[in-house]
BALOBA-1460 file (C-alpha; in Angstrom, 3 decimals):
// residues 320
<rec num="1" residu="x" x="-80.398" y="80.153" z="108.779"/>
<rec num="2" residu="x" x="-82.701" y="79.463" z="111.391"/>
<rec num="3" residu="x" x="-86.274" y="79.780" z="111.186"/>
<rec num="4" residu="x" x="-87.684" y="81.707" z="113.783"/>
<rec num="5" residu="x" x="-90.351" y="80.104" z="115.535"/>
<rec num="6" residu="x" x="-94.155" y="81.471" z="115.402"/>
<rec num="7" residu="x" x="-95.265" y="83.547" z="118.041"/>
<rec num="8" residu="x" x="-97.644" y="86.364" z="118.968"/>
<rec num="9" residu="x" x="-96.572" y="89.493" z="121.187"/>
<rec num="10" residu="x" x="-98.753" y="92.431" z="121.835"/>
<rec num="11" residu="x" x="-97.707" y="95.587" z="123.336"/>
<rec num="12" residu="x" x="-100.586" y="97.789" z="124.929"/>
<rec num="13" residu="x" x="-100.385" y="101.263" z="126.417"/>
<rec num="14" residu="x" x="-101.175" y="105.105" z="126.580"/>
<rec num="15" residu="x" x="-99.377" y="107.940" z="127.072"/>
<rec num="16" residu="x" x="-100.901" y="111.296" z="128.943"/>
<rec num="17" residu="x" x="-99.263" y="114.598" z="129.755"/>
<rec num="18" residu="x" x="-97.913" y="113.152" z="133.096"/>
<rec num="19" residu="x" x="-98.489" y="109.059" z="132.704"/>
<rec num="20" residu="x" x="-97.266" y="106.473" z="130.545"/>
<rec num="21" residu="x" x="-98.312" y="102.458" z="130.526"/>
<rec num="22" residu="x" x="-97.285" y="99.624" z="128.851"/>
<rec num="23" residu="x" x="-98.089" y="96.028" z="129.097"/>
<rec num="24" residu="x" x="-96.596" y="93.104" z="127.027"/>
<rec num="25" residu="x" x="-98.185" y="90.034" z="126.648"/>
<rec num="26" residu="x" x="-96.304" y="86.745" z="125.038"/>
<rec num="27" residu="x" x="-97.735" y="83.781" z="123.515"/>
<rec num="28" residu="x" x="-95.750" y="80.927" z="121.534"/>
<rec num="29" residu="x" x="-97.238" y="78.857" z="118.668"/>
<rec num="30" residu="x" x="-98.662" y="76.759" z="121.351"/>
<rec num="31" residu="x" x="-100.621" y="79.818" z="122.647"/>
<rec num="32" residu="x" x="-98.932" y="79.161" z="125.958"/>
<rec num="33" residu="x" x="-98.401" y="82.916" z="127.741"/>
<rec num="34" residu="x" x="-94.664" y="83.376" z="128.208"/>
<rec num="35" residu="x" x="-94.627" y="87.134" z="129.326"/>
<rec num="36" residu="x" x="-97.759" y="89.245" z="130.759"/>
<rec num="37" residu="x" x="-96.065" y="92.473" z="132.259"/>
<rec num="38" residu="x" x="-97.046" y="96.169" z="132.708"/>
<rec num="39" residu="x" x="-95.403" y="99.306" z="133.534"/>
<rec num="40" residu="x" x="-97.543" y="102.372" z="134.984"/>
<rec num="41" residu="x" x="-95.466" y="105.873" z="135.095"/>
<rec num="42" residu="x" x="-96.327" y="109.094" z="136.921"/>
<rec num="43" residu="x" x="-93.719" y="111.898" z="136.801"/>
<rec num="44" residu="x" x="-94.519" y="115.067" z="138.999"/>
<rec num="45" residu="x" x="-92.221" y="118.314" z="140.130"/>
<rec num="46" residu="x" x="-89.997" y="116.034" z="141.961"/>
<rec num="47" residu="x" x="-88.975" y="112.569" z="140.546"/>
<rec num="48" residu="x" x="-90.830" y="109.758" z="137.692"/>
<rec num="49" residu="x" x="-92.489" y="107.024" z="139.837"/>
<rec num="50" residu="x" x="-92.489" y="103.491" z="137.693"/>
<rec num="51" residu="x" x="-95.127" y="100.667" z="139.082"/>
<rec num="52" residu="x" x="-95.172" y="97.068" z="137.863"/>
<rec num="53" residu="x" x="-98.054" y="95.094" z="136.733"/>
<rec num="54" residu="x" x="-100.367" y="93.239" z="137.053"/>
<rec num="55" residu="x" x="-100.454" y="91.359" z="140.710"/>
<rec num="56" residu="x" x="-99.739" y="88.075" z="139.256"/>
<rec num="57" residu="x" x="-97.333" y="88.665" z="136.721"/>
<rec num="58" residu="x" x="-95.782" y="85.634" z="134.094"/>
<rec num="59" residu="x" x="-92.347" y="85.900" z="132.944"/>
<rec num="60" residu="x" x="-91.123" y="82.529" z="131.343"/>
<rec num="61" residu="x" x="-94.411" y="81.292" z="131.314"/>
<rec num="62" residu="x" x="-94.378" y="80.960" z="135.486"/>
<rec num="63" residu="x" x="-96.618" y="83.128" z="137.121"/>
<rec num="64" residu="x" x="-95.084" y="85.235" z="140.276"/>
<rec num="65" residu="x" x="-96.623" y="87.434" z="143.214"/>
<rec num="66" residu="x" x="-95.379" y="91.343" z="142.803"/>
<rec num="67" residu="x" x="-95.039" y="92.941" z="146.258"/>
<rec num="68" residu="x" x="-98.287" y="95.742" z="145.968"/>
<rec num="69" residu="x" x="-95.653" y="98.368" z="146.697"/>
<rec num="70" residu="x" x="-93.470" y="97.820" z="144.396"/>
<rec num="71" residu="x" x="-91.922" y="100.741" z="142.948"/>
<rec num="72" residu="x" x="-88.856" y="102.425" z="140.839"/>
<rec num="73" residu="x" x="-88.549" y="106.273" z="141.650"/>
<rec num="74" residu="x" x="-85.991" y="108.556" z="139.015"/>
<rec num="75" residu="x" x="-84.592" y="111.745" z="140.519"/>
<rec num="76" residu="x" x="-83.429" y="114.701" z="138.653"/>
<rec num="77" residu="x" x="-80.626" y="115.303" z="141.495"/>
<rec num="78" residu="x" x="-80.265" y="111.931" z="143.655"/>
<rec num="79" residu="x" x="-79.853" y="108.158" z="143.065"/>
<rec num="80" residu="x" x="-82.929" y="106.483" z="141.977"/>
<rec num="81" residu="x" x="-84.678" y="104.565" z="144.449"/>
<rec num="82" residu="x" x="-86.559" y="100.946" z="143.841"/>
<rec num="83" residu="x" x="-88.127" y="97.965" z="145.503"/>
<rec num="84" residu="x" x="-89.323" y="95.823" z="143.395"/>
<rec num="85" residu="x" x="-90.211" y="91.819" z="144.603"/>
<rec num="86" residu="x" x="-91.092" y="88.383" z="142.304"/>
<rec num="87" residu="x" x="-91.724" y="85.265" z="144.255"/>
<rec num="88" residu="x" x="-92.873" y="82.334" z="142.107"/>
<rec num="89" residu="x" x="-96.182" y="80.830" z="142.788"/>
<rec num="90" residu="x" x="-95.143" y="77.841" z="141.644"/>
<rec num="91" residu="x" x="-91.683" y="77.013" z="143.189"/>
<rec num="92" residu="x" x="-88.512" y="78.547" z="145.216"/>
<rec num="93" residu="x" x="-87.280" y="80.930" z="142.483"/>
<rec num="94" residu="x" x="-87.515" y="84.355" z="143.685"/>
<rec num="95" residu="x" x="-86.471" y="88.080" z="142.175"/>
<rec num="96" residu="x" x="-85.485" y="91.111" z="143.989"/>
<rec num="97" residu="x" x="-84.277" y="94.789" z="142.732"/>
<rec num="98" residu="x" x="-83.491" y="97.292" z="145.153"/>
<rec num="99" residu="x" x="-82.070" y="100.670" z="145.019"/>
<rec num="100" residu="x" x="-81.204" y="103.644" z="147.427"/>
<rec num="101" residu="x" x="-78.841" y="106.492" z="148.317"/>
<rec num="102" residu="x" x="-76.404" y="105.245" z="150.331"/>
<rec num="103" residu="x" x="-73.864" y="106.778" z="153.303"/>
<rec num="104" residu="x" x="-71.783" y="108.442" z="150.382"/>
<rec num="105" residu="x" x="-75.263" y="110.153" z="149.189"/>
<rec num="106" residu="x" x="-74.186" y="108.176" z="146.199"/>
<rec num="107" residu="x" x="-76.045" y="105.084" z="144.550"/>
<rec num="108" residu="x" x="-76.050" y="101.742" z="145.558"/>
<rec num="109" residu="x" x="-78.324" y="98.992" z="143.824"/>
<rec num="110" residu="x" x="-78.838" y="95.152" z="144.858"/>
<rec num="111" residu="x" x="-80.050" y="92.246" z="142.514"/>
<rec num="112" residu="x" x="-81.226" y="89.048" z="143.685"/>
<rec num="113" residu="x" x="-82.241" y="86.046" z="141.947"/>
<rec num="114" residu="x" x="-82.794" y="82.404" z="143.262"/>
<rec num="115" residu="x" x="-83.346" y="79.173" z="141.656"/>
<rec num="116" residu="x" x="-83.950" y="80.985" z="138.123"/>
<rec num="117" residu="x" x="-85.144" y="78.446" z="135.536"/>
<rec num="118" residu="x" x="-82.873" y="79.108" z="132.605"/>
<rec num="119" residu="x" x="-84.405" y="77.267" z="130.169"/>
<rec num="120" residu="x" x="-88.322" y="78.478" z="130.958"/>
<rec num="121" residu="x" x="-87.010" y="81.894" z="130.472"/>
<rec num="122" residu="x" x="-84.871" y="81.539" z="127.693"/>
<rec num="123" residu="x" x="-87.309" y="80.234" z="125.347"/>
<rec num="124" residu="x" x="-89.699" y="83.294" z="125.797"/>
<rec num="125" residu="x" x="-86.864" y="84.627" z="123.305"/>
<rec num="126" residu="x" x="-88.292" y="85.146" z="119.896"/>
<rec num="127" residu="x" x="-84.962" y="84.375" z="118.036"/>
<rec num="128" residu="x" x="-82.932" y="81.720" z="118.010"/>
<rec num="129" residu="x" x="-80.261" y="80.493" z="120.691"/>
<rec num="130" residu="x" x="-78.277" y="77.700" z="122.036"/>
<rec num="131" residu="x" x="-80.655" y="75.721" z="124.196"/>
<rec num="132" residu="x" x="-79.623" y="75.766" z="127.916"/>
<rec num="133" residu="x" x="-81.057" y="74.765" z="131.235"/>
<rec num="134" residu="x" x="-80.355" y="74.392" z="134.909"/>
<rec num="135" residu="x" x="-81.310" y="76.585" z="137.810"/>
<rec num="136" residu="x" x="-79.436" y="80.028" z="138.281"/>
<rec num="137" residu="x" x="-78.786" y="81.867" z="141.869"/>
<rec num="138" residu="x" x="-77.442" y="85.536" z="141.317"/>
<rec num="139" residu="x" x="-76.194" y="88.059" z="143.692"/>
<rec num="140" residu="x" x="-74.795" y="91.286" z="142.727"/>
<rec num="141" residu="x" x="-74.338" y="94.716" z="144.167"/>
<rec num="142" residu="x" x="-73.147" y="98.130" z="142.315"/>
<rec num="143" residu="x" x="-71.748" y="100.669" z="144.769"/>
<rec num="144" residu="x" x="-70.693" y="104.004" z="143.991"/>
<rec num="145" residu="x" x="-68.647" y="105.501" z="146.583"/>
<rec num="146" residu="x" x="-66.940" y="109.497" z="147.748"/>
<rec num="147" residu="x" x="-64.566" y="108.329" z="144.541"/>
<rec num="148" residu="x" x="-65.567" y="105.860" z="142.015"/>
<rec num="149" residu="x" x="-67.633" y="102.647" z="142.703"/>
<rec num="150" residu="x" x="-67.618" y="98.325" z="143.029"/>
<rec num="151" residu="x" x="-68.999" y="95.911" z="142.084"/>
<rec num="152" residu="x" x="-69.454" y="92.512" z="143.169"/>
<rec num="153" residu="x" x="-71.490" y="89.271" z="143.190"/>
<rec num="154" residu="x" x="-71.225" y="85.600" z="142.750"/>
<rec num="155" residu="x" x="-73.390" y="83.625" z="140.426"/>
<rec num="156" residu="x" x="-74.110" y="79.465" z="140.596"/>
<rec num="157" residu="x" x="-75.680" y="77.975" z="137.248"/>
<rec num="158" residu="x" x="-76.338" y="74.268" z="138.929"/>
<rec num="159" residu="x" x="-77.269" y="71.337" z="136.740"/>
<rec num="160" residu="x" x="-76.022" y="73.109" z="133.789"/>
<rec num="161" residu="x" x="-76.836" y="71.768" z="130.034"/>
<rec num="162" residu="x" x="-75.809" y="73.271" z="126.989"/>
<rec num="163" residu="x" x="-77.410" y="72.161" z="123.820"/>
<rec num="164" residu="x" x="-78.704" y="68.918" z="125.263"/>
<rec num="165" residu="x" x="-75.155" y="68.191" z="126.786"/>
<rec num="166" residu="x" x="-74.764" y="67.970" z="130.474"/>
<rec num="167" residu="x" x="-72.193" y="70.404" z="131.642"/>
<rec num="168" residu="x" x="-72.510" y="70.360" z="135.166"/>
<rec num="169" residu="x" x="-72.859" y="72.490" z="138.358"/>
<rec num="170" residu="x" x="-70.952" y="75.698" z="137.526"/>
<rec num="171" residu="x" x="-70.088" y="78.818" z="140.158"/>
<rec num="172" residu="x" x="-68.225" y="82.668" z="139.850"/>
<rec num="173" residu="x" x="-67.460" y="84.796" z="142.498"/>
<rec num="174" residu="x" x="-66.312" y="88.444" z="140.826"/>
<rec num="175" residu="x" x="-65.193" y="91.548" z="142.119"/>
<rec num="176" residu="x" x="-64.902" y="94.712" z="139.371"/>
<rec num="177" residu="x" x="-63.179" y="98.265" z="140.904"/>
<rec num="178" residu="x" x="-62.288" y="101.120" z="138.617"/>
<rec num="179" residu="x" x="-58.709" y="102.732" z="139.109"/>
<rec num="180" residu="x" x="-58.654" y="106.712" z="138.564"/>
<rec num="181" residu="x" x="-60.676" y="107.682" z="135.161"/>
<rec num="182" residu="x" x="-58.426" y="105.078" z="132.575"/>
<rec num="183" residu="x" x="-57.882" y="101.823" z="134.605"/>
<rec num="184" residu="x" x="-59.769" y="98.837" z="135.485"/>
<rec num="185" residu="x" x="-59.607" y="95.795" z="138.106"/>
<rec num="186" residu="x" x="-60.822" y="92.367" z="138.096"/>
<rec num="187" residu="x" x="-60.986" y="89.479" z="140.425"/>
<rec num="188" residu="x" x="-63.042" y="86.752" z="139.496"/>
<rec num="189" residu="x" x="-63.141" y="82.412" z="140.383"/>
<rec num="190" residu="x" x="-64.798" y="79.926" z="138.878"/>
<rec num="191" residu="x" x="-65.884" y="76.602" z="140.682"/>
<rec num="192" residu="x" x="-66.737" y="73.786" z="139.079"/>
<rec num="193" residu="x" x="-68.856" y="71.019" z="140.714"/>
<rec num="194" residu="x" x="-68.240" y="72.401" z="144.011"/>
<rec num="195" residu="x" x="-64.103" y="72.715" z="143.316"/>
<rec num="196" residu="x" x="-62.209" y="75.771" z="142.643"/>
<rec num="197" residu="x" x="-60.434" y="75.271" z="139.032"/>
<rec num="198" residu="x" x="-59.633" y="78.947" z="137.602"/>
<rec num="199" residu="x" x="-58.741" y="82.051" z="138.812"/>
<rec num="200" residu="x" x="-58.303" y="85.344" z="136.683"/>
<rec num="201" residu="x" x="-56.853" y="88.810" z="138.536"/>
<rec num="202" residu="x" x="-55.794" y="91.199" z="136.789"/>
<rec num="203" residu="x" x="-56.228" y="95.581" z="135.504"/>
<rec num="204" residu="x" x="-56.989" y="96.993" z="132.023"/>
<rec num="205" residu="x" x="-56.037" y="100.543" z="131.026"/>
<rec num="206" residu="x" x="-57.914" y="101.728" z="128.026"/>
<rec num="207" residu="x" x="-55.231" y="104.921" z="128.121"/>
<rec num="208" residu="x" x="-54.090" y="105.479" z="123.895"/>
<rec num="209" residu="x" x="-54.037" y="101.884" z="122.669"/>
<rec num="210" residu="x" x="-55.107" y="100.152" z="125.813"/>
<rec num="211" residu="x" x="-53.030" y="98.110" z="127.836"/>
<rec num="212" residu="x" x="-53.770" y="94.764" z="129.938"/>
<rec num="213" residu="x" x="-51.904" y="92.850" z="133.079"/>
<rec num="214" residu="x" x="-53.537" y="89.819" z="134.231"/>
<rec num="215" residu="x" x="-52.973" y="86.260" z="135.610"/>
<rec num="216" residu="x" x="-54.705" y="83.344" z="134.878"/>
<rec num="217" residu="x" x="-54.424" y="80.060" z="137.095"/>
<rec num="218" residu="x" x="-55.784" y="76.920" z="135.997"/>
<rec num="219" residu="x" x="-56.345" y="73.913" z="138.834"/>
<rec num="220" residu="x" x="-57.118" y="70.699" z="137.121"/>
<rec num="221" residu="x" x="-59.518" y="72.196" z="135.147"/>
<rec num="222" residu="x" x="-61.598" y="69.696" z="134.110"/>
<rec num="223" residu="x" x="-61.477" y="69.779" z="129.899"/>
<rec num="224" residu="x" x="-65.064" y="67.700" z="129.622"/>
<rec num="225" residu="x" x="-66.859" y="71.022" z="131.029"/>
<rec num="226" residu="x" x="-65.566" y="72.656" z="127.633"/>
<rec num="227" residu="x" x="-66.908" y="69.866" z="124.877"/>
<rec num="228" residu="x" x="-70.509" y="70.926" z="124.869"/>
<rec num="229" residu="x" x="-69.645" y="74.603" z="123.430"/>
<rec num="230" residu="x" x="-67.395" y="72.942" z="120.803"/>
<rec num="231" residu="x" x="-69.493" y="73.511" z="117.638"/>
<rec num="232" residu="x" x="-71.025" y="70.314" z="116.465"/>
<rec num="233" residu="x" x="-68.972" y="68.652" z="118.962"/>
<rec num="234" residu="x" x="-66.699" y="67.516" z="116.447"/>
<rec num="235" residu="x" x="-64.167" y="66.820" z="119.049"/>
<rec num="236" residu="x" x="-64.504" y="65.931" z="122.505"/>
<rec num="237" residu="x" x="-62.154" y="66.618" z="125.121"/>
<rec num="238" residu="x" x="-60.828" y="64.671" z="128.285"/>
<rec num="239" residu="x" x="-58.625" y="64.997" z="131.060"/>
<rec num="240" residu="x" x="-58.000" y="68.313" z="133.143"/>
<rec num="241" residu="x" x="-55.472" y="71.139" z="132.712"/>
<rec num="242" residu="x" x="-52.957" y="72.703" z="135.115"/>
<rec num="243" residu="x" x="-50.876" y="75.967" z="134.879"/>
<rec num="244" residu="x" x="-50.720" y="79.445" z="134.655"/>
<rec num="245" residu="x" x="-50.699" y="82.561" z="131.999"/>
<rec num="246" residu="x" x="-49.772" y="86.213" z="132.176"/>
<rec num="247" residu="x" x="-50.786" y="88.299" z="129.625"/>
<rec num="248" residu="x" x="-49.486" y="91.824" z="129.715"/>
<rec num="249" residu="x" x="-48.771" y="94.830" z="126.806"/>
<rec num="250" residu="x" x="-50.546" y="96.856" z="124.499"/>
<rec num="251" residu="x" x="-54.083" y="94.878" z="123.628"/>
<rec num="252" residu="x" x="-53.012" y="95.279" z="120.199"/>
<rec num="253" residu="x" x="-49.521" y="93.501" z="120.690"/>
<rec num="254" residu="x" x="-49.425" y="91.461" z="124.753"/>
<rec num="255" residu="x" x="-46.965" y="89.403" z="126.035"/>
<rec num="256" residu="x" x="-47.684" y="85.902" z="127.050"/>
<rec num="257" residu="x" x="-45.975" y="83.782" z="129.542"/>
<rec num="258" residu="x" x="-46.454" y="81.100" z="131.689"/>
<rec num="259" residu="x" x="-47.071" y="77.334" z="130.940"/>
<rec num="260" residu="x" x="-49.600" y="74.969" z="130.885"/>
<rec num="261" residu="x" x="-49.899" y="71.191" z="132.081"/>
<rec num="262" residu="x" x="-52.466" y="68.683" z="130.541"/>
<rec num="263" residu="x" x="-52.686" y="66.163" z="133.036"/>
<rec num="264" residu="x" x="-54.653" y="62.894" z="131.205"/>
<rec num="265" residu="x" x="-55.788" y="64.823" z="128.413"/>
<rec num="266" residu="x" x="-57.183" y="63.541" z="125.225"/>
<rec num="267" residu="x" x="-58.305" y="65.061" z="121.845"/>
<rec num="268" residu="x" x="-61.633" y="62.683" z="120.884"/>
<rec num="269" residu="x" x="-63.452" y="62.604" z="117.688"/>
<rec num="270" residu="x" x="-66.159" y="59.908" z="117.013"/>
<rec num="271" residu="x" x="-66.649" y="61.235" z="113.814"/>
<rec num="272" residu="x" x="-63.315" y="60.486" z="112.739"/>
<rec num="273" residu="x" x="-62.543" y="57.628" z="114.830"/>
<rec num="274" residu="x" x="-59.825" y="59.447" z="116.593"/>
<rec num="275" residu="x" x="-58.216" y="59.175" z="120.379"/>
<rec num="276" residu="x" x="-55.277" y="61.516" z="120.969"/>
<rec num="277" residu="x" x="-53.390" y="61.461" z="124.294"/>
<rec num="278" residu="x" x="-51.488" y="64.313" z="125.106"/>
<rec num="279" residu="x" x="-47.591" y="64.268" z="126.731"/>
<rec num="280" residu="x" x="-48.344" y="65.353" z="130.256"/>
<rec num="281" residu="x" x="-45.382" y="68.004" z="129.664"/>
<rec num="282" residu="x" x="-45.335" y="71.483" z="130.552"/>
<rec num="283" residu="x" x="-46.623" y="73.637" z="127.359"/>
<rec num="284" residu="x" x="-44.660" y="77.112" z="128.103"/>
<rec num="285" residu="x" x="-45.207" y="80.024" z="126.581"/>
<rec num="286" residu="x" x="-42.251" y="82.483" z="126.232"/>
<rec num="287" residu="x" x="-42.744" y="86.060" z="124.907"/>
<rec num="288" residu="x" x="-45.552" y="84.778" z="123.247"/>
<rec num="289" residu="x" x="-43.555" y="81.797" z="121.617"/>
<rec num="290" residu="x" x="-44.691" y="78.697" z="122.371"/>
<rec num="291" residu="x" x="-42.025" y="75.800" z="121.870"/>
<rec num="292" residu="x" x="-42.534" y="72.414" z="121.568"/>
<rec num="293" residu="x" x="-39.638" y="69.582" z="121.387"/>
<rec num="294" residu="x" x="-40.665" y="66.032" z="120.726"/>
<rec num="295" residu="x" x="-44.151" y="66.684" z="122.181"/>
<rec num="296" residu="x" x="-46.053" y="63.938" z="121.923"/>
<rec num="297" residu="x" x="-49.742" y="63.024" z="121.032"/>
<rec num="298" residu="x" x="-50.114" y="59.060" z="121.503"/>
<rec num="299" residu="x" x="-53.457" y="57.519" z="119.637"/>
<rec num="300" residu="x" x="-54.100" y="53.459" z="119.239"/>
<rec num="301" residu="x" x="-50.661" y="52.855" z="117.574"/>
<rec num="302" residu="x" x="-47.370" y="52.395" z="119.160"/>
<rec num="303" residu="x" x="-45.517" y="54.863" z="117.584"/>
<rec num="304" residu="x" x="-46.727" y="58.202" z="118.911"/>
<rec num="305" residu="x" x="-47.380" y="61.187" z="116.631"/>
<rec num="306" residu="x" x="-43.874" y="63.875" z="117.511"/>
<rec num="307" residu="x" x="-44.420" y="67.111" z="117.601"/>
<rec num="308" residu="x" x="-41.244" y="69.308" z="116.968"/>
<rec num="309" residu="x" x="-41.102" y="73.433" z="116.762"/>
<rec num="310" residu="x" x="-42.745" y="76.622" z="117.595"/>
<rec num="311" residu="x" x="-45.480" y="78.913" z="117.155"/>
<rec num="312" residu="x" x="-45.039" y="82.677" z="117.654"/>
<rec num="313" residu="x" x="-47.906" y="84.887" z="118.060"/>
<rec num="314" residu="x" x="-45.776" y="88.275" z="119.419"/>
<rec num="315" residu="x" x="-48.075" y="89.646" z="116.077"/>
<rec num="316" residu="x" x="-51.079" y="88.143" z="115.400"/>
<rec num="317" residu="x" x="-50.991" y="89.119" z="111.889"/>
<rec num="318" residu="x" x="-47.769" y="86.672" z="111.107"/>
<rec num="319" residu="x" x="-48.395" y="83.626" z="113.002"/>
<rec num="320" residu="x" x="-45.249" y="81.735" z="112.344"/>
């Protein structure tokens, strides 16, 4: 297992018949401060007023000016309201949380984050996880309406690394809406280096068993994005992928159809000195049967290794 690495936290406060406070402070084995951040509360008759602290907080051992009215307000019988504001002292990145009742007399709630440093703030974390870095922008916005609410945002991870491996500059746009008390929607893209190459729309209906419809569309893909979350990269991947899926059912027993199209793809392992080409055929997927007839992977040899028959997975617990 993991060790975890040393560190030393502290976690100060008081508690009164009407007030609360807590501050944490955050120092690694270096004795660098990752996290210095307080929380006053005041409740009265009407609401609990929450204040951040201190002026100058650190969060991922960067230091940020706190707007002086900064607050977070909890109502007994109305949305909460907040304004809260982080702008880094030492670069761009910049944090904002805001809440209020909207038109509906219902909730709506905004977060904002720009030019997030993902791996300064990740390694604050006391336990441990993949290493990652880049710079993170974040928009989202929760609104409930006279029936139900939304939710949307996009989100842009740029310069992307993943354990040390350069993944690249990676983008969502998503859109969530829930359908009467059962059913769910959602729209989401992902871009990759600036190109759209996925697509997923689609409703879930946790009724009894639960019970999915979605569509997945793949546009050349681009495979190397995936190698760096292959465990111990024991094989490397090439080439984009094309197609599309639809999954719908039960959760417990969905239907799969559609195909897929590798376009220049190959399987690569250094380890094992191996360099598989795949057929640039259609892989289809029928009922959840996928078929293959003389599919071909093609390594350094002339004779290419044939690939003839089927795998069903209509029930996942006999894979045939």
């Amino acid at each position: 297992q993991p060790l975890i690495p040393a560190f030393k936290a502290y976690l100060d406060g008081y508690l009164t018949a009407n007030t609360a406070d807590a501050r944490l402070t955050y120092f690694d084995k270096e004795n660098k401060k990752g996290i210095d951040l307080g929380v006053h509360a005041l409740a009265n008759d009407t609401c609990v007023n929450f204040n951040l602290y201190p002026d100058v907080p650190t969060i991922g051992y960067r230091q940020f000016a706190l707007n002086d009215d900064n607050y977070i307000r909890t109502y007994l019988d109305r949305p909460f309201e907040a304004d809260v504001k982080l702008k880094s002292m030492s670069d761009s990145c910049y944090i904002q949380i805001g809440a209020f009742e909207n038109e509906y007399h219902k909730q709506t709630i905004n977060a904002i984050i720009d030019n997030l440093n993902l791996h300064e703030l990740l390694s604050v974390i006391p336990v441990p996880i993949p290493d990652m870095s880049g710079n993170l922008d974040f928009n989202a916005n929760y609104i409930e309406q006279t029936e139900g609410f939304l939710v949307n945002g996009d989100m842009e991870a740029l310069r992307f690394t993943y354990n040390g491996m350069s993944v690249g500059d990676i983008a969502s746009r998503f859109n969530y809406l829930p359908i009467g008390d059962k059913a769910h929607s959602i729209d989401a893209d992902l871009k990759f280096n600036g190109t759209d190459v996925a697509s997923v729309k689609g409703e879930y209906d946790t009724e009894g068993k639960g019970a999915i419809n979605a569509d997945l569309t793949l546009n050349s893909i681009p495979l190397s994005m995936v190698s760096p979350f292959i465990p111990d990269q024991i094989v490397a991947l090439t080439g984009n992928m094309n197609g599309g899926i639809n999954i719908t059912g039960p959760t417990d027993a969905f239907i799969v159809n559609g195909a897929l199209i590798p376009q220049d793809v190959h399987v690569i392992s250094n380890q094992y000195s191996v360099d598989l080409a795949l057929a640039n055929d259609p892989i289809r997927f029928t009922n959840s049967r996928v078929d293959f007839d003389q599919f071909e992977f093609r390594g350094s040899g002339e004779n290419p290794l044939t690939l003839n028959g089927y795998v069903d997975f209509s029930n996942l617990d006999e894979v045939l």
